[in-house]
C-alpha positions as CSV (number, residue, x, y, z in Angstrom):
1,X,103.5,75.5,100.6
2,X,104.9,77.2,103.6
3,X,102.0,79.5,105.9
4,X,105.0,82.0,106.2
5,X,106.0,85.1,104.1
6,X,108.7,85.8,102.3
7,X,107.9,84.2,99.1
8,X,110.4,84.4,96.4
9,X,108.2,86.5,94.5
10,X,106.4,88.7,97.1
11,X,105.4,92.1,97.2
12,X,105.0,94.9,99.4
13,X,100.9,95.6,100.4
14,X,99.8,98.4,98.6
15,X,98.2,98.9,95.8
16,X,96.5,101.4,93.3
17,X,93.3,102.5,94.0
18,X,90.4,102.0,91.4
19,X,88.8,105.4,91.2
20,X,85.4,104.0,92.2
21,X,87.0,103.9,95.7
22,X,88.6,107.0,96.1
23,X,84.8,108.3,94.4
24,X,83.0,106.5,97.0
25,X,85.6,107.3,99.7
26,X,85.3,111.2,99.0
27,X,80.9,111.0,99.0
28,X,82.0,109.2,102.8
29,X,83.7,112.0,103.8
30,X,81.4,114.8,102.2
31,X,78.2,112.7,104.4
32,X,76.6,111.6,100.5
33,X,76.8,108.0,101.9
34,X,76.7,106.1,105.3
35,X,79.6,104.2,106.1
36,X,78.1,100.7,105.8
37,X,77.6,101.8,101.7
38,X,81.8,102.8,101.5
39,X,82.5,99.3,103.6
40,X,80.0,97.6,100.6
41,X,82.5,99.5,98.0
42,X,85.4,98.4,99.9
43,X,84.5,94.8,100.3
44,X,84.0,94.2,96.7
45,X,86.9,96.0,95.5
46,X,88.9,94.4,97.9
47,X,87.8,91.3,96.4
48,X,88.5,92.3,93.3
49,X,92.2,93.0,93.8
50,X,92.6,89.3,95.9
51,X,91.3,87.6,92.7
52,X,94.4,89.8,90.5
53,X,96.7,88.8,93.4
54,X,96.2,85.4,92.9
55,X,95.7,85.5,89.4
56,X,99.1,87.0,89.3
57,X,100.7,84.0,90.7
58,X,101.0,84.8,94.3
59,X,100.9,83.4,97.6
60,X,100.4,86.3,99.8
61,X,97.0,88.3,99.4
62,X,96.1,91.8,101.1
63,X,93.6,94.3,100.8
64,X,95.9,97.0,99.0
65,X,95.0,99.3,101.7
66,X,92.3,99.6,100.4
67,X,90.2,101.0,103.7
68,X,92.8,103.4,104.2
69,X,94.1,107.3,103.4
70,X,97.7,106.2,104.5
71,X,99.8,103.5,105.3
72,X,100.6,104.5,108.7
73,X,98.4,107.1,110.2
74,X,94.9,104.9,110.0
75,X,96.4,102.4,112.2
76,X,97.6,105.1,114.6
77,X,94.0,106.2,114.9
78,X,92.8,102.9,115.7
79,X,95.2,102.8,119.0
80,X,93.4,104.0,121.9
81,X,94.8,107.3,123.9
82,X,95.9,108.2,120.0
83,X,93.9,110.8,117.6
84,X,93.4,112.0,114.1
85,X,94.8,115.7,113.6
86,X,95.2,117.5,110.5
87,X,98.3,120.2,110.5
88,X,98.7,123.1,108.5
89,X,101.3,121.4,106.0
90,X,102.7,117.7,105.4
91,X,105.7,116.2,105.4
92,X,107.7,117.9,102.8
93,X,108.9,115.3,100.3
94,X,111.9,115.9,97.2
95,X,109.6,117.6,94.8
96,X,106.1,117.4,96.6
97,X,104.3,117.8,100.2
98,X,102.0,115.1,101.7
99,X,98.6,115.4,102.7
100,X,98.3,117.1,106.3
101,X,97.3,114.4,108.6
102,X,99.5,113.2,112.1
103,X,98.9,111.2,115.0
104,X,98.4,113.1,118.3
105,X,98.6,111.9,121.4
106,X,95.4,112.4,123.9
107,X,96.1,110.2,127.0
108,X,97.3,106.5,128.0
109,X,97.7,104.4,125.1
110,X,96.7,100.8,124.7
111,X,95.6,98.7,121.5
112,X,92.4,96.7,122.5
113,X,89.8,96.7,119.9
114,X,91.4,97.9,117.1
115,X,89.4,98.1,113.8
116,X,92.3,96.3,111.7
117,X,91.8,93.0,113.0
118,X,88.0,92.7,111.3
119,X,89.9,94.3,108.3
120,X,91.9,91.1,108.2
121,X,89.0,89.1,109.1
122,X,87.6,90.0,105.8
123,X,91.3,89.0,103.8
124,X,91.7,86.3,105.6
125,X,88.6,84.2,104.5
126,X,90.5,84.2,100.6
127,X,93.3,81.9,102.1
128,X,93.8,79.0,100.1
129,X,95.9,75.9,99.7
130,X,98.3,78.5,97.3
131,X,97.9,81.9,99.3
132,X,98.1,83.3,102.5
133,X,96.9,86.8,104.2
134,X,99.1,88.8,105.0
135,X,98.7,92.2,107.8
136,X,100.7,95.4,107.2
137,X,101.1,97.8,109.6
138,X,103.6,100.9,110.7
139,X,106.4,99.7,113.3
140,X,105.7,100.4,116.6
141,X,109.2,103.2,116.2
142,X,107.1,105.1,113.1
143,X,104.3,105.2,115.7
144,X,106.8,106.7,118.1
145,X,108.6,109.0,115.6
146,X,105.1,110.2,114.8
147,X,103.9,111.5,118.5
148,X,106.9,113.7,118.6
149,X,106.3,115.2,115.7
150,X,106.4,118.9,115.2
151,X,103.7,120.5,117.8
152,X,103.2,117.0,118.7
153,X,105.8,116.6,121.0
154,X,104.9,119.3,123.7
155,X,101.3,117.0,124.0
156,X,103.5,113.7,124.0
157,X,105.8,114.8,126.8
158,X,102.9,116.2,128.9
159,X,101.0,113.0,128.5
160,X,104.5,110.9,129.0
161,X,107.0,113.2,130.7
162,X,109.3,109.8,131.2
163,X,109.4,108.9,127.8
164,X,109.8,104.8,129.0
165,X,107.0,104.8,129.8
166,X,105.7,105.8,126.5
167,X,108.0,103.4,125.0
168,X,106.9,100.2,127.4
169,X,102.9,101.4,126.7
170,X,103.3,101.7,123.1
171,X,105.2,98.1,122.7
172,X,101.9,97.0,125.0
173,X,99.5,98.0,122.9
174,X,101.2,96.9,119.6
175,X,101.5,93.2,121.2
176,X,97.8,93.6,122.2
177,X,97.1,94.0,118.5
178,X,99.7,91.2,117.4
179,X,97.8,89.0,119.9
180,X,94.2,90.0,118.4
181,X,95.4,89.3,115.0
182,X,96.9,85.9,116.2
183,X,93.4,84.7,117.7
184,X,92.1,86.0,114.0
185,X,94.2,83.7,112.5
186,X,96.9,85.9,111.3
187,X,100.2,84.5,110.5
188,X,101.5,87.3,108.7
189,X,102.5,90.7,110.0
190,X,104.6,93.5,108.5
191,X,105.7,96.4,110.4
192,X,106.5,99.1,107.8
193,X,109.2,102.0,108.9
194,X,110.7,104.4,107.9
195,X,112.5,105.5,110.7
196,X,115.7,103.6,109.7
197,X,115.6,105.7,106.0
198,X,115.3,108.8,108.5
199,X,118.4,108.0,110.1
200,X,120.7,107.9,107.0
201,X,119.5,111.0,105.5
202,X,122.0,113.3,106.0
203,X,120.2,116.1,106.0
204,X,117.4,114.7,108.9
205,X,120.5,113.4,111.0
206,X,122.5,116.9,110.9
207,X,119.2,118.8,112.2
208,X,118.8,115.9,115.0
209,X,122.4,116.2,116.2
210,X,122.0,119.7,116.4
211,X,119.5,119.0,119.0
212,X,121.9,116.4,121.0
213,X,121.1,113.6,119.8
214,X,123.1,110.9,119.6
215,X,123.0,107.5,116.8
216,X,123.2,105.4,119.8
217,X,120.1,107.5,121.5
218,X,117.8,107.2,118.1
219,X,118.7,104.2,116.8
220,X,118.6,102.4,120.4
221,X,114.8,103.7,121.6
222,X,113.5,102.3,117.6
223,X,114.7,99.0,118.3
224,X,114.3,98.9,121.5
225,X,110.1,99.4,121.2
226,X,110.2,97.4,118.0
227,X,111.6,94.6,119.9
228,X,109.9,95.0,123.0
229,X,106.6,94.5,121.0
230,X,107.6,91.4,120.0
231,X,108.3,89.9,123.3
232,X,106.3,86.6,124.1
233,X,104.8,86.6,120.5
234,X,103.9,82.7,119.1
235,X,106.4,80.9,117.3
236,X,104.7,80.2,114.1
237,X,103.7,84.2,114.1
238,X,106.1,85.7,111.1
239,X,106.8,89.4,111.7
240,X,109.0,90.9,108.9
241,X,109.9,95.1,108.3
242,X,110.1,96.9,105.6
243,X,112.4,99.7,105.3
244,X,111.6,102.3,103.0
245,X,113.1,106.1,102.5
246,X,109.4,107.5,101.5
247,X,106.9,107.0,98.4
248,X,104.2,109.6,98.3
249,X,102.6,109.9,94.7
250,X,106.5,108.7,93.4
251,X,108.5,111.3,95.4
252,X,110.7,110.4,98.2
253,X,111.6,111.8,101.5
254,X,114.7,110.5,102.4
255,X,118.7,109.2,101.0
256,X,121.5,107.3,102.0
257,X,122.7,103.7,102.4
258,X,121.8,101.3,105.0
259,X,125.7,101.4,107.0
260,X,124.6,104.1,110.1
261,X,121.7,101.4,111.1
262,X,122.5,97.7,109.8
263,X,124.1,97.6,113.1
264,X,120.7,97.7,114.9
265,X,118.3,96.8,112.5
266,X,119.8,94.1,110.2
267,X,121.8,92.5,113.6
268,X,119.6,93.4,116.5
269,X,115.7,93.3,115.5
270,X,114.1,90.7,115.7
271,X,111.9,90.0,113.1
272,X,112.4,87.1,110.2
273,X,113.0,89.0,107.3
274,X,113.4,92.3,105.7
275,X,112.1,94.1,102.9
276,X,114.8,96.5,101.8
277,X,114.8,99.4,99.2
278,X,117.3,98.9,96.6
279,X,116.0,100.3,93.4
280,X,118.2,103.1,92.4
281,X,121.4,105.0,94.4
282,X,119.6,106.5,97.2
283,X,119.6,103.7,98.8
284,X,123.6,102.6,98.5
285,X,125.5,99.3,97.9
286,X,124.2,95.9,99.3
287,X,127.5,95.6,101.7
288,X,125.3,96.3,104.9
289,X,123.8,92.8,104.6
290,X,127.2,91.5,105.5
291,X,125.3,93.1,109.0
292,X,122.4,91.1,108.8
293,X,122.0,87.8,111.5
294,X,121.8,84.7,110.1
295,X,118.5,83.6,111.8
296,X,117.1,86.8,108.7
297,X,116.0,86.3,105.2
298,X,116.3,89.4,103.2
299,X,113.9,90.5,100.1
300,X,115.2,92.6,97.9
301,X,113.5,95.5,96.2
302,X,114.9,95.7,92.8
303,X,112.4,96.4,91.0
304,X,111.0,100.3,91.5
305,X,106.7,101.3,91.9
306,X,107.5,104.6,91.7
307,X,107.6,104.9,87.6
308,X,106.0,103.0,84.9
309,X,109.3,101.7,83.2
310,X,110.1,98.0,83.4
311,X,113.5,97.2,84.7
312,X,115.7,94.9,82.7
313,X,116.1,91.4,83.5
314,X,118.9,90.8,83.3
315,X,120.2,93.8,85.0
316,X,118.1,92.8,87.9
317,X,119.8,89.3,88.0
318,X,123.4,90.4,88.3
319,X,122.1,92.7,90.9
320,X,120.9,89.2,93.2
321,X,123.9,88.1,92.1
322,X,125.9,90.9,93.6
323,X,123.8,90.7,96.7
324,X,124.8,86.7,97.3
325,X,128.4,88.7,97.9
326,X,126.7,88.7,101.5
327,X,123.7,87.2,101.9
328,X,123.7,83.5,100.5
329,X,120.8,83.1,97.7
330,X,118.9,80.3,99.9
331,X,118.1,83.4,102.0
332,X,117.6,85.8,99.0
333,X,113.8,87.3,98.1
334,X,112.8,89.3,95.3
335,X,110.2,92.1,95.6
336,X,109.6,95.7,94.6
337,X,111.2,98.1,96.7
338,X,107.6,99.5,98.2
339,X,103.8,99.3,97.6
340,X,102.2,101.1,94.6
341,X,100.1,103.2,96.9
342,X,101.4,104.0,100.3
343,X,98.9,106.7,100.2
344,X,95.6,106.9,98.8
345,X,96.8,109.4,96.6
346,X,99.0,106.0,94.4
347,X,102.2,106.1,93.0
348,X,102.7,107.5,89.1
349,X,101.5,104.4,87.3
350,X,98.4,102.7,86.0
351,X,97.0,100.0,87.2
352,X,98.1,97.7,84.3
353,X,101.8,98.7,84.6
354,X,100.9,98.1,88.4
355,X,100.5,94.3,87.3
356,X,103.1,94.9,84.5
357,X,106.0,95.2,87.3
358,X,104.8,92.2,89.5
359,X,104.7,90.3,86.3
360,X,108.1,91.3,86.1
361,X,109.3,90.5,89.5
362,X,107.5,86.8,89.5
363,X,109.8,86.0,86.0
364,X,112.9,87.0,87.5
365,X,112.3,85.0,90.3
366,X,111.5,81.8,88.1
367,X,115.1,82.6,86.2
368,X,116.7,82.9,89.6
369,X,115.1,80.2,91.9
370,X,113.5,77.9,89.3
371,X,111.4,75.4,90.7
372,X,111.4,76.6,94.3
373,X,110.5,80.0,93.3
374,X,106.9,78.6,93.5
């Protein structure tokens, strides 16, 4: 079996939280229990969910999440010269605002030490001769996007007034994580953005251009940190993105197909694979893999975690089928389109339809790729 994600059937890294741990989590935070009692909570539900995970017939294992409030912001906080703020409003998603939290600049940055690596200290010792562990974590542009958000900006730019330099200590840090995770014995990393999905939204690019800003400008400064992270990284170290347009509690943030950035992402990043939304309109046709080098394996999120109803099979198929148009099927993955709880907050869904829709995934992946879907 290969060490390497993708797998045909793969998925994305979050997932549901039992109510025990957002309980336990809550006591944390109110002072009812010390830390070391959540991390007791934590390890054992982690555990848990890696016995499902495998149970379920995969070969990539996380922890859900599981020790975080979001995807993104927790690893933010781990990065030194970077703190926790709360606003006084979220992001403001199609039917629903976020929880209030942002990363806020406070001086140099660098990434030594960061509490993620013992978080996949702890995964990692479920590897098997079927599974591997897999680290997911927000590209090193979401990182970037974040420190100018809002109010944030004014702090960045008196911190950073040349902005490459921000850029150029922020790709530092990340490879001083990706090189702590190597010497863990990760293999596995996923840098999750959703910068890209900002981009096409038509509505997030008009208020941008209105400031001056130009495709090449925003599109150019995201690759070029996301790259620049990656520079000297180890050959058998698999970095992969996933591009999402938002999923907090099953809303979205963001529409619009893939055309304004396939040019820099799908050509020009180099990672080994992408996990791409693709399950429902928002997210447009699959003729922007035509975009995509040929040293790339694409996954393709068919199959949606933001409601409870099962997508039919055979509706899925014809859509791989469509995508082979572009992308041959040797280089073709099947996932859902994002994890089930990018937030602690968790999609719509219960936790058995949660298992329902990777049950769903792993059959049409059998149909599709037959033997070497395993």
């Amino acid at each position: 079996m290969s060490l390497h994600t993708p797998f045909r059937y793969d998925f994305v890294g979050s997932f549901l939280r039992p109510e025990e741990l957002k309980t336990a989590r809550k006591k944390y935070e109110e002072g009812h229990i010390s830390h070391d009692e959540l991390r007791k909570t934590e390890d054992r539900l982690i555990t848990e969910l890696i016995e499902k995970q495998k149970k379920a017939g995969y070969h990539v294992i996380t922890d859900g999440e599981f020790r975080r409030a979001y995807w993104h912001l927790d690893f933010m906080w781990g990065l030194q010269g970077i703190d926790h703020v709360e606003l006084s409003h979220g992001y403001f998603f199609h039917g629903e605002e976020t929880t209030h939290g942002t990363a806020r600049c406070t001086g140099k940055i660098s990434g030594e030490n960061h509490p993620f690596v013992q978080d996949f200290l702890f995964v990692k010792q479920f590897e098997d001769e079927n599974t591997v562990a897999k680290q997911t974590i927000p590209a090193p542009a979401q990182t970037l996007a974040e420190l100018y958000r809002e109010d944030n900006a004014a702090i960045t730019k008196a911190i950073y007034p040349d902005e490459n330099e921000l850029i150029e200590d922020l790709a530092a840090a990340y490879r001083t994580v990706l090189k702590d995770l190597y010497q863990a014995g990760c293999r596995n990393v996923q840098f999750d953005d959703c910068t890209w999905g900002m981009i096409v939204d038509d509505g997030y690019w008009k208020a941008r251009v209105g400031n001056g800003v130009t495709l090449e400008e925003e599109a150019g400064k995201y690759l070029r940190v996301n790259n620049l992270a990656l520079e000297g990284r180890p050959a058998d170290l698999a970095v992969n993105t996933h591009i999402c347009r938002g999923n907090y509690h099953s809303s979205y943030a963001c529409s619009g197909p893939y055309d304004r950035v396939a040019d820099y992402v799908f050509a020009q990043e180099n990672i080994d694979a992408l996990y791409l939304e693709f399950d429902d309109a928002r997210s447009g046709g699959f003729a922007p893999l035509a975009k995509v080098s040929p040293d790339k394996k694409v996954v393709l999120g068919l199959v949606t975690t933001k409601n409870p109803e099962l997508e039919d099979e055979d509706t899925v198929i014809a859509r791989i089928r469509e995508a082979e148009n572009y992308i041959p099927l040797e280089r073709l993955y099947l996932s859902p389109q994002c994890g089930f709880a990018s937030c602690e907050i968790g999609n719509r869904l219960s936790q058995q339809q949660q298992w329902d829709k990777l049950a769903l995934v792993r059959r049409i992946a059998k149909k599709v790729w037959g033997e070497v879907a395993d």
